[in-house]
C-alpha angles and dihedrals in degrees: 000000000000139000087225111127115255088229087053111054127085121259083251102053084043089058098046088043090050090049092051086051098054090046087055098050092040086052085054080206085133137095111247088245085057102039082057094055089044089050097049096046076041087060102045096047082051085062099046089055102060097035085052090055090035086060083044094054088050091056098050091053101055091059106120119216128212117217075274107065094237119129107253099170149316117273116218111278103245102253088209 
């Protein structure tokens, strides 16, 4: 596992440290005390991943489209 910060990782190293995470605890190898710590980085990085494809899918759907079906643009996200 790294000391990198969960908020500052990329959606992609999240993904390949949470999948790390999972195989450890599947594989039940670790101390309680460990398997916890594992849990809870398993569970933010949980969390980074979906808000980072949360903040993709945004992005996608602000892209705006001519007659045509050609991206033009992006139109501003609604802030309500």
């Amino acid at each position: 596992m790294t000391q990198t910060p969960v908020e500052e990782m990329s959606f992609e190293q999240a993904m390949k440290e949470l999948e790390a995470v999972v195989d450890n605890l599947e594989r039940g190898n670790v101390a309680l005390d460990e398997s916890i710590t594992l849990y809870e980085r398993g569970a933010a990085l949980k969390k980074r991943c979906e808000d980072e494809l949360k903040r993709a899918e945004e992005k996608v759907a602000a892209i705006t489209l001519d007659a045509n079906g050609t991206p033009t643009g992006t139109q501003p996200l609604d802030a309500g």
